[in-house]
N, CA, C and O atoms as CSV, one atom per row, in Angstrom:
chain,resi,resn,atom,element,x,y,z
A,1,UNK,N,N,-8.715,-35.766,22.962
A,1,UNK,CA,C,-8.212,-34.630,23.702
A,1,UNK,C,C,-9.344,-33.941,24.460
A,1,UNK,O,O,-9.321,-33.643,25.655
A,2,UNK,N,N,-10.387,-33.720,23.552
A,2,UNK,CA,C,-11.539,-33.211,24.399
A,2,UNK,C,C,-12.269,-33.605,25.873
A,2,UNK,O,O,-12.708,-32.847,26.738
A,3,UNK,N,N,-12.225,-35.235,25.821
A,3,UNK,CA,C,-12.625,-35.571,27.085
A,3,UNK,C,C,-10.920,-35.883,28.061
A,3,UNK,O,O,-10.952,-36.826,28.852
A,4,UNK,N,N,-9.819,-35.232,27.965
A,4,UNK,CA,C,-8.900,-35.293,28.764
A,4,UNK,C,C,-8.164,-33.337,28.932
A,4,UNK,O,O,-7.028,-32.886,29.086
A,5,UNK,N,N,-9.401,-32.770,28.808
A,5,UNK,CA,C,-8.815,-31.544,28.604
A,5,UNK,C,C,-8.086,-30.805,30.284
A,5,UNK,O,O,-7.329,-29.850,30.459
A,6,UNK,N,N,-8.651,-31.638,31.138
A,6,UNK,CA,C,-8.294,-31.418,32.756
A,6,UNK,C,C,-6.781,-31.836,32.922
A,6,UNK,O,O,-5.827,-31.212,33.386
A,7,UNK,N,N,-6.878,-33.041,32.412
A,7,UNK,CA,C,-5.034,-33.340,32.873
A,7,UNK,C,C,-4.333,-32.325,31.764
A,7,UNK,O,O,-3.245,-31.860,32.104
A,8,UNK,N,N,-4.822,-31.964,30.551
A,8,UNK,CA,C,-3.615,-31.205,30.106
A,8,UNK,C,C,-3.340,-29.607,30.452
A,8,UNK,O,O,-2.480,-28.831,30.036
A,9,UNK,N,N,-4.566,-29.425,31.503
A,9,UNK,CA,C,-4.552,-28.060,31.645
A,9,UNK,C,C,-3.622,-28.202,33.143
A,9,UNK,O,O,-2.655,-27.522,33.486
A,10,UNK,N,N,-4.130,-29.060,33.696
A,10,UNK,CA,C,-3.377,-29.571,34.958
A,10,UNK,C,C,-1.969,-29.461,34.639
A,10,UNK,O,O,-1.278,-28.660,35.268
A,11,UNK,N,N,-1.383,-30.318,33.558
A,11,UNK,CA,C,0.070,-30.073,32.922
A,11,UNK,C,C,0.599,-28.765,32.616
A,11,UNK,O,O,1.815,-28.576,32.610
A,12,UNK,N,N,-0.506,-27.547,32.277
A,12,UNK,CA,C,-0.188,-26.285,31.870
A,12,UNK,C,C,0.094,-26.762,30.519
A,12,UNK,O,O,1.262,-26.664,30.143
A,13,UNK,N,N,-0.984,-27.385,29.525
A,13,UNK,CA,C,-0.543,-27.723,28.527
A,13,UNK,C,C,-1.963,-27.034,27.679
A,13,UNK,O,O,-3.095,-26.805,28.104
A,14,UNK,N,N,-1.427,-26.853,26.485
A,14,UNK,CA,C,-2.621,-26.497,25.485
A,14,UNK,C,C,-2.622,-27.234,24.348
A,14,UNK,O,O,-1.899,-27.161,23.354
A,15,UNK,N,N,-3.680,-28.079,24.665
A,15,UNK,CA,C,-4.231,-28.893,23.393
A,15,UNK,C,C,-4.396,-27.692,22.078
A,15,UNK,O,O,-4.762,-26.555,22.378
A,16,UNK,N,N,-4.080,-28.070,20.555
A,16,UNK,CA,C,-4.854,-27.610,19.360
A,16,UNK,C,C,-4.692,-29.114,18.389
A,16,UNK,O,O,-3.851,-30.003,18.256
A,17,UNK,N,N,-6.284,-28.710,17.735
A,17,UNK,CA,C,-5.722,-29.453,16.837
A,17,UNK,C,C,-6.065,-28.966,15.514
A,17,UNK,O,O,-6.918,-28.102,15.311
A,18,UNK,N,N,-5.274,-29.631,14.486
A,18,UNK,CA,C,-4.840,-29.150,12.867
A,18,UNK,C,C,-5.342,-30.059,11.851
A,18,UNK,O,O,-5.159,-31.258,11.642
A,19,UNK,N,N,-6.022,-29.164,11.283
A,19,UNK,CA,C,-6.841,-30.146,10.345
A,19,UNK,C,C,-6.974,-29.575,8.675
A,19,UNK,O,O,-7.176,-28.363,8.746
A,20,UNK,N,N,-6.939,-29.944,7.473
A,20,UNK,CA,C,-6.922,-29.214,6.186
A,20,UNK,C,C,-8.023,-28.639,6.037
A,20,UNK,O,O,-8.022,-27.483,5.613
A,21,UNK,N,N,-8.965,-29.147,6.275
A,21,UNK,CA,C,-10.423,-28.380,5.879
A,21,UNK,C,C,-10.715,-26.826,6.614
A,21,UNK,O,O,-10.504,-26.300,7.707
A,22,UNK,N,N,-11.309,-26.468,5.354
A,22,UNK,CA,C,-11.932,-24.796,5.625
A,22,UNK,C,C,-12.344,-24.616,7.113
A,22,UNK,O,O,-12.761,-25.462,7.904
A,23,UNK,N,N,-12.167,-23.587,7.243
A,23,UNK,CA,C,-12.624,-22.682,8.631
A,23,UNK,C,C,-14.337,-23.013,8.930
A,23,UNK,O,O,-14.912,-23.207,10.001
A,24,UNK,N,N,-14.809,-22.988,7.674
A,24,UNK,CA,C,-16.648,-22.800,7.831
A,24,UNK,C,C,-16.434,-24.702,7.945
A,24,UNK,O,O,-17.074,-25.167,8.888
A,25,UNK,N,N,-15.821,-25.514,7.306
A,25,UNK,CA,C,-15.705,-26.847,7.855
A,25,UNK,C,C,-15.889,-27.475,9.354
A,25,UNK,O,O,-16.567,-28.360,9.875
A,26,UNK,N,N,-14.737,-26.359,9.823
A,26,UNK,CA,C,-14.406,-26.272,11.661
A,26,UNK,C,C,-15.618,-26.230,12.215
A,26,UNK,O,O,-16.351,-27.097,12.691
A,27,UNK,N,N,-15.712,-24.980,12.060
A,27,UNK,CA,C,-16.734,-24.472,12.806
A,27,UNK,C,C,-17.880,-25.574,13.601
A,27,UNK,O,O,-18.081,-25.689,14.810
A,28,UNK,N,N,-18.624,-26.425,12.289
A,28,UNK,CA,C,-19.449,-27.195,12.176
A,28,UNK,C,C,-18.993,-29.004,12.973
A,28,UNK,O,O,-19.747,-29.836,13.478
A,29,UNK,N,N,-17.906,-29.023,12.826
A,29,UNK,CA,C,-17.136,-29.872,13.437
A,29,UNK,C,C,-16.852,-29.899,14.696
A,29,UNK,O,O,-16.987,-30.854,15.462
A,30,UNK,N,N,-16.392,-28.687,14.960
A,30,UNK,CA,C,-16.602,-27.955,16.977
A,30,UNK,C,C,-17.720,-27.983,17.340
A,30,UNK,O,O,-18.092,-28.315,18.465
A,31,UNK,N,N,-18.260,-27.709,16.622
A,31,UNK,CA,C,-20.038,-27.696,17.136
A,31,UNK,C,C,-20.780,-29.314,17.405
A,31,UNK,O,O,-21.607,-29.626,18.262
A,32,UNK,N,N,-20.278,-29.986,16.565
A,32,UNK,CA,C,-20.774,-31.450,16.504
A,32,UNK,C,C,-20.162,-32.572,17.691
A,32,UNK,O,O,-20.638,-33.480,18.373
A,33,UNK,N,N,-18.623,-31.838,17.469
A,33,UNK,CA,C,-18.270,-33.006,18.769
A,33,UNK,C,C,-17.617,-32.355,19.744
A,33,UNK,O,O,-16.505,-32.721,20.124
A,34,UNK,N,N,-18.417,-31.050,20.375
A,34,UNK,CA,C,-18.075,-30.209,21.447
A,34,UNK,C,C,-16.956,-29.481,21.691
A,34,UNK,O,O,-17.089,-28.633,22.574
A,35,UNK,N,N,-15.604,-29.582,21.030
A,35,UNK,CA,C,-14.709,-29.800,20.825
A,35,UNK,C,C,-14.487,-28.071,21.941
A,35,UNK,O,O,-14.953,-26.942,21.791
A,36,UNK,N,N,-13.745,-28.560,22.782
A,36,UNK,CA,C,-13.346,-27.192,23.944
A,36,UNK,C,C,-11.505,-26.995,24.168
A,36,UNK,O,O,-10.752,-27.017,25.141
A,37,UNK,N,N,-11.357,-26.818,22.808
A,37,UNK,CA,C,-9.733,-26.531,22.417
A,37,UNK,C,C,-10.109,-26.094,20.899
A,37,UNK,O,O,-11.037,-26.416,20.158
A,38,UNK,N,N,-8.911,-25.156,20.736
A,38,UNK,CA,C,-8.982,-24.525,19.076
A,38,UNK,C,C,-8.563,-25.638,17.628
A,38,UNK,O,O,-7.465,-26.193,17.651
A,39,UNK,N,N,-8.919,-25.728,17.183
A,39,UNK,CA,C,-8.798,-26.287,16.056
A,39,UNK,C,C,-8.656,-25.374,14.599
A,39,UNK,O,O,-9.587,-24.811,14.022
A,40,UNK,N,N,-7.237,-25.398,14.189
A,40,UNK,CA,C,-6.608,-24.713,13.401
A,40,UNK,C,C,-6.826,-25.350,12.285
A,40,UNK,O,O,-6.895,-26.575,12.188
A,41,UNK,N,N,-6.987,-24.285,11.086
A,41,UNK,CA,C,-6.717,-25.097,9.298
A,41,UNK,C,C,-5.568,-24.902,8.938
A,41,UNK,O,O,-4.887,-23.904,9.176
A,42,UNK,N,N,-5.181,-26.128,8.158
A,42,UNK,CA,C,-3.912,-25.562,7.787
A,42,UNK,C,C,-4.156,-26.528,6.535
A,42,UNK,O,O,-3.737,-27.678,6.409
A,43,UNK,N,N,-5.138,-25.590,5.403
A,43,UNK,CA,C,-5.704,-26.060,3.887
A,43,UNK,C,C,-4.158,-25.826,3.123
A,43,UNK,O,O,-4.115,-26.505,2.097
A,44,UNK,N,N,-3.370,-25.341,3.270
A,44,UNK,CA,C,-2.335,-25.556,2.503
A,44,UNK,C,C,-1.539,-26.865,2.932
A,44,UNK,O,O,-0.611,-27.277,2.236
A,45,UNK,N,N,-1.861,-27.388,3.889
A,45,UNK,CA,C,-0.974,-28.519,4.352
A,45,UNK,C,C,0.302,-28.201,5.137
A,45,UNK,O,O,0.644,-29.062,5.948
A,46,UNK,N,N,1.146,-26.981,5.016
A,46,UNK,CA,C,2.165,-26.687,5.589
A,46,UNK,C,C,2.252,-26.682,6.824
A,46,UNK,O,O,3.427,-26.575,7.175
A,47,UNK,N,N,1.283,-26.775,7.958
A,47,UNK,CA,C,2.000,-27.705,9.182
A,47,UNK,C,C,2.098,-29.260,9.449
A,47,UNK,O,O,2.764,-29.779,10.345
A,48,UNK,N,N,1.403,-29.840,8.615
A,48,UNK,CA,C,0.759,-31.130,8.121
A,48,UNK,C,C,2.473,-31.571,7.367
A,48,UNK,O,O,2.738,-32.772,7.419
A,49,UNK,N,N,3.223,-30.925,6.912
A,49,UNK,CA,C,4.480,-31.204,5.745
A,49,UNK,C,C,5.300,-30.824,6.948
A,49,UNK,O,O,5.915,-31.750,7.478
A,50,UNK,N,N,5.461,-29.165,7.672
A,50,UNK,CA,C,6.355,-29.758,8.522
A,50,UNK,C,C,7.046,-30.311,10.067
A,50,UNK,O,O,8.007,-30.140,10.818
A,51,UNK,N,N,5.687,-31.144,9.889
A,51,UNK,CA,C,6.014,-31.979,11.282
A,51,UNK,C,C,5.394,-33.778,10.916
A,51,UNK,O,O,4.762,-34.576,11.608
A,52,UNK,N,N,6.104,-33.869,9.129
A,52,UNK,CA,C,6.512,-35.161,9.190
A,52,UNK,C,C,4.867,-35.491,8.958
A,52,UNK,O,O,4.782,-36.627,8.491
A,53,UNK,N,N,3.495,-34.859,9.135
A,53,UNK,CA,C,2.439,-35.647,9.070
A,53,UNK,C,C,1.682,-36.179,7.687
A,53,UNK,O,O,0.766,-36.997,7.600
A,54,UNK,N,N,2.225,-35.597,6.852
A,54,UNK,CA,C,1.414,-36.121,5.572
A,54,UNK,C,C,2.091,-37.205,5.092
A,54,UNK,O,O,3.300,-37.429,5.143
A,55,UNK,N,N,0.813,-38.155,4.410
A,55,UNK,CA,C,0.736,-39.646,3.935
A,55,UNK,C,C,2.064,-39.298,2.715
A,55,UNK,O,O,2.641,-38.213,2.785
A,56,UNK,N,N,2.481,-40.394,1.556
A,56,UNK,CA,C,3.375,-40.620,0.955
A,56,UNK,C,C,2.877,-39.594,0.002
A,56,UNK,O,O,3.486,-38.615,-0.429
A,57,UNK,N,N,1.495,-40.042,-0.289
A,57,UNK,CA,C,0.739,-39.122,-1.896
A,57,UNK,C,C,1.011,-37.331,-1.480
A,57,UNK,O,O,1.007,-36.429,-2.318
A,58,UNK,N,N,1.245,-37.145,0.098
A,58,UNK,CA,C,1.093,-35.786,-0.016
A,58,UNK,C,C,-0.003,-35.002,0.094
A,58,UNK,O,O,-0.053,-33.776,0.200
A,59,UNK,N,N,-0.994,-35.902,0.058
A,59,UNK,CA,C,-2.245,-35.345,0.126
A,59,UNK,C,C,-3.031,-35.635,1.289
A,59,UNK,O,O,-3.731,-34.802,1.864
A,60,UNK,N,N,-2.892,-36.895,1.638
A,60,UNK,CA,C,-3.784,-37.425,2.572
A,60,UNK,C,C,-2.957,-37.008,4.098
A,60,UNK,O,O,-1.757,-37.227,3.925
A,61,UNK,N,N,-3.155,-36.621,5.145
A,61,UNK,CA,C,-2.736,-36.653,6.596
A,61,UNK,C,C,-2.748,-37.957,8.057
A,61,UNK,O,O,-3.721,-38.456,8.622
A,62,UNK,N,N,-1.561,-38.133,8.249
A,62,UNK,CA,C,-1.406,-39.157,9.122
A,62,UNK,C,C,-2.180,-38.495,10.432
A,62,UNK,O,O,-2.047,-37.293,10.663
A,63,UNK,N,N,-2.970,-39.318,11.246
A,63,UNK,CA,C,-2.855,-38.641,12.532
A,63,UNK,C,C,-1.983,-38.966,13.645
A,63,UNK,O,O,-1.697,-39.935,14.349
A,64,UNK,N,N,-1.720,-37.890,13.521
A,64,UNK,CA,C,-0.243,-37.476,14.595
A,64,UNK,C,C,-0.880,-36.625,15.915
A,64,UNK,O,O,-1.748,-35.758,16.017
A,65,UNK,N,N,-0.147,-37.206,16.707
A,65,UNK,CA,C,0.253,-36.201,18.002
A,65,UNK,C,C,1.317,-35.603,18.430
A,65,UNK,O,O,2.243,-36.368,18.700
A,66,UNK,N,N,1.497,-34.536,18.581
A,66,UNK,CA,C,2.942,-33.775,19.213
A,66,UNK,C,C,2.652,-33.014,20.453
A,66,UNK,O,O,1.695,-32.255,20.604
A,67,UNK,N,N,3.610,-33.302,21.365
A,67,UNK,CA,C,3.850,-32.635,22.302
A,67,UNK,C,C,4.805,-31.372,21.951
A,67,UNK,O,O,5.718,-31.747,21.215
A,68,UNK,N,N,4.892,-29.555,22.349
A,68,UNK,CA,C,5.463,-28.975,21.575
A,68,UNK,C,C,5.974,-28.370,22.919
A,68,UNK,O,O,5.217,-27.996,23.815
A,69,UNK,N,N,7.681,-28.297,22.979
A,69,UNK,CA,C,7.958,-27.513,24.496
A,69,UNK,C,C,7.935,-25.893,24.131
A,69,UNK,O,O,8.087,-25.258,23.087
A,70,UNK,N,N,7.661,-25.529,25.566
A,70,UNK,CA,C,7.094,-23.622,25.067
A,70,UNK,C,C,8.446,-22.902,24.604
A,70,UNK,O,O,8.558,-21.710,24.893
A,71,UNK,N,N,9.656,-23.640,23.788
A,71,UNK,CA,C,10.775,-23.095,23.424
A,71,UNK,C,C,10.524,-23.505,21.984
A,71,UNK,O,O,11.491,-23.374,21.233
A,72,UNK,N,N,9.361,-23.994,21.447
A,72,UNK,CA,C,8.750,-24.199,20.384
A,72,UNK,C,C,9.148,-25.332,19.579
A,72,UNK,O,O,8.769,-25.639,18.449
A,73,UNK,N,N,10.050,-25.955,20.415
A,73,UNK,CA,C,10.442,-27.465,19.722
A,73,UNK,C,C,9.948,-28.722,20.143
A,73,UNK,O,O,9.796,-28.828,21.360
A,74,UNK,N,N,9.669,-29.667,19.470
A,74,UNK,CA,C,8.603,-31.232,19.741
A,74,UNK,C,C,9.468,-31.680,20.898
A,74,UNK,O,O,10.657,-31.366,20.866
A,75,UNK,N,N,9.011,-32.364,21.891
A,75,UNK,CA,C,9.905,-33.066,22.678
A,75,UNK,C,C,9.551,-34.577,22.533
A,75,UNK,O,O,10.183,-35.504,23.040
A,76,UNK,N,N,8.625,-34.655,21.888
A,76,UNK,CA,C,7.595,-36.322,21.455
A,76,UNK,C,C,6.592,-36.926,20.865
A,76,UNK,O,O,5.488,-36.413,21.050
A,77,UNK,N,N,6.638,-37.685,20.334
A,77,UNK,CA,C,5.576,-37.833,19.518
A,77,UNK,C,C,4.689,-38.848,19.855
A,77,UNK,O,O,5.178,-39.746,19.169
A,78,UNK,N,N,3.872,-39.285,20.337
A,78,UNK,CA,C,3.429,-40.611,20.399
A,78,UNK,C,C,3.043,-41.015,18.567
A,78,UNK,O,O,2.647,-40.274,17.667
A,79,UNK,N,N,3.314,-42.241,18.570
A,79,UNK,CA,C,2.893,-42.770,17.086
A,79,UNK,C,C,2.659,-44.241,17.303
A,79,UNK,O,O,3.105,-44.963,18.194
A,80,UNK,N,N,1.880,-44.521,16.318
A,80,UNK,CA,C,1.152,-46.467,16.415
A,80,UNK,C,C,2.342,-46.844,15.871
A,80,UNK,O,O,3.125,-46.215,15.159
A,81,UNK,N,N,2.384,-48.217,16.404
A,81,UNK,CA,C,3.021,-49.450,15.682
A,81,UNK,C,C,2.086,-49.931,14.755
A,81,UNK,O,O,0.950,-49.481,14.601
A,82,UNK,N,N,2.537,-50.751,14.214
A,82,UNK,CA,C,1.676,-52.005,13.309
A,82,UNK,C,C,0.413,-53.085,14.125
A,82,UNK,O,O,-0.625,-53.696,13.869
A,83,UNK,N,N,1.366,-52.792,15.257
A,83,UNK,CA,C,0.195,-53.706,16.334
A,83,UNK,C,C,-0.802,-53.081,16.945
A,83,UNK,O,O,-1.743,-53.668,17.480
A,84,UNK,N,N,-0.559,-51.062,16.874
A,84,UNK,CA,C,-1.207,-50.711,17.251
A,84,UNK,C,C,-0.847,-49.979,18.555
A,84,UNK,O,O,-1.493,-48.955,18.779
A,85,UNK,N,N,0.249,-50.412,19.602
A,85,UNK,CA,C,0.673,-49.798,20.686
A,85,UNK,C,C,1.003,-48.396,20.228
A,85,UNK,O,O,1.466,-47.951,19.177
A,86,UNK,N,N,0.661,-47.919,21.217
A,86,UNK,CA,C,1.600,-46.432,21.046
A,86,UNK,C,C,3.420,-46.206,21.218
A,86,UNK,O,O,3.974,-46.398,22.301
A,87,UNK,N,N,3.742,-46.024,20.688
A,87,UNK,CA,C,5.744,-45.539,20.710
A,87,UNK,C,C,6.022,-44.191,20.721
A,87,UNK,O,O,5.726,-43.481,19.760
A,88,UNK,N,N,6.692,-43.663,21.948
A,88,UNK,CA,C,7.375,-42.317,21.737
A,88,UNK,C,C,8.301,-42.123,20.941
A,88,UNK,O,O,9.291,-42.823,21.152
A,89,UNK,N,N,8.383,-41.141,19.743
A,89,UNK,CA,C,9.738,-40.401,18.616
A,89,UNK,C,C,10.179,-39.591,19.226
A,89,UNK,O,O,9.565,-38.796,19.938
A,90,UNK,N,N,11.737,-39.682,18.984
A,90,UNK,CA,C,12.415,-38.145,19.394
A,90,UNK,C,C,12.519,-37.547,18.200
A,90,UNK,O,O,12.632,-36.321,18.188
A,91,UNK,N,N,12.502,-38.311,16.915
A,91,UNK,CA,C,11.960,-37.361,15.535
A,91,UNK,C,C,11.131,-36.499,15.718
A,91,UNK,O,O,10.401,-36.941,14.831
A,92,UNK,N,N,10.442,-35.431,16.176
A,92,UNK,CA,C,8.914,-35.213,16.446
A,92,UNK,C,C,9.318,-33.440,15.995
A,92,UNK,O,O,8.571,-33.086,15.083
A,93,UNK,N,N,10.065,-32.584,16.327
A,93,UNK,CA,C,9.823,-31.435,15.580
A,93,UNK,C,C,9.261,-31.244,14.193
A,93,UNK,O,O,8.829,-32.184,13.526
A,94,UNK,N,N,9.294,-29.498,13.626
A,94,UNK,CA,C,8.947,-29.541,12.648
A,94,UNK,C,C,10.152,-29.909,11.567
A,94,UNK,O,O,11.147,-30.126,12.259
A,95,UNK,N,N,10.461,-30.058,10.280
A,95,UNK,CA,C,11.471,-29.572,9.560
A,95,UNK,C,C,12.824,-28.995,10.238
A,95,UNK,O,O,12.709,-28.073,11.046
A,96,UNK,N,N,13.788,-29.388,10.005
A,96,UNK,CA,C,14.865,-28.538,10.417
A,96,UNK,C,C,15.103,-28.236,12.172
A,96,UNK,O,O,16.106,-27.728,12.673
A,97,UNK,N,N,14.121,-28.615,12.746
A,97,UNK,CA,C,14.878,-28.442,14.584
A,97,UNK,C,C,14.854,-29.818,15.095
A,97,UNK,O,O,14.029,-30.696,14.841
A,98,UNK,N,N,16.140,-29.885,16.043
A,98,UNK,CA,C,16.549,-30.499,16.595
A,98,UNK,C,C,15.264,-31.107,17.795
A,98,UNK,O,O,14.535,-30.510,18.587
A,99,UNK,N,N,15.464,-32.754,17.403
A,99,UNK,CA,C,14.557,-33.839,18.036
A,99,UNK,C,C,14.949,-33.622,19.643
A,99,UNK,O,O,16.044,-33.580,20.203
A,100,UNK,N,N,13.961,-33.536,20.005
A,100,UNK,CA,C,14.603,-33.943,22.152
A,100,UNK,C,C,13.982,-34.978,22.258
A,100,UNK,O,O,13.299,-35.567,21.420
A,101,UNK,N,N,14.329,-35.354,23.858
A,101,UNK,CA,C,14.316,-36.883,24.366
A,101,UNK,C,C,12.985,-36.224,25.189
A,101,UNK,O,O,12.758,-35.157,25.759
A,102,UNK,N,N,11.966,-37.936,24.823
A,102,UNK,CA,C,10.935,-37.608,25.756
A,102,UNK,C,C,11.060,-37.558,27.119
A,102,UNK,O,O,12.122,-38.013,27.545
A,103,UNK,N,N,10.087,-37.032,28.128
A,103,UNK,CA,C,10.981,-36.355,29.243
A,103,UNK,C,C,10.408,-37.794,30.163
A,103,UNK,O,O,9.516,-38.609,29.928
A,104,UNK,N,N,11.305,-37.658,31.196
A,104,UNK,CA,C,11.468,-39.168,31.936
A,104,UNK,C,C,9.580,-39.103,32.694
A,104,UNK,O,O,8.701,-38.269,32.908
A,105,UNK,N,N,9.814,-40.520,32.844
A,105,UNK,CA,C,8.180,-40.736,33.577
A,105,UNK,C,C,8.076,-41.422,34.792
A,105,UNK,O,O,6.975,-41.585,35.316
């Protein structure tokens, strides 16, 4: 995200990204790989649980991407295959809201 931060601003889009580890973790992490978008904790896991991203154990975190429309619902997800390609989900909200269709290209 960091080295594509032009097209998403171009989009009127705002990159964040979400990660479990402590704040004083971040910090040191922004600092290391420049990182010029916010990077949120979420040490309880609860955005990590509800938008579908945590591993089976619950503990560990898939990395996920979501696109989030400014009416606060996912419109897409990109996610790997097995082979590795990327696939758009219309699963992609958090818990409980209604999936949309990724928007035409």
């Amino acid at each position: 995200m960091r080295d594509e931060i032009g097209k998403f601003q171009s989009a009127k889009m705002q990159p964040l990204g979400v990660n479990p580890a402590s704040l004083e973790s971040h910090r040191g992490y922004v600092e290391k790989f420049h990182f010029n978008f916010p990077l949120l904790s979420d040490s309880e896991r609860a955005i990590a649980g509800a938008y579908h991203a945590l591993k089976d154990d619950g503990k560990g975190i898939q990395r996920t991407v979501y696109v989030i429309g400014r009416d606060g619902t996912g419109c897409c997800s990109p996610t790997s295959t097995r082979s590795g390609s990327p696939t758009a989900s219309r699963n992609s909200g958090p818990k409980g809201s209604p999936p949309r269709r990724p928007p035409a290209t």
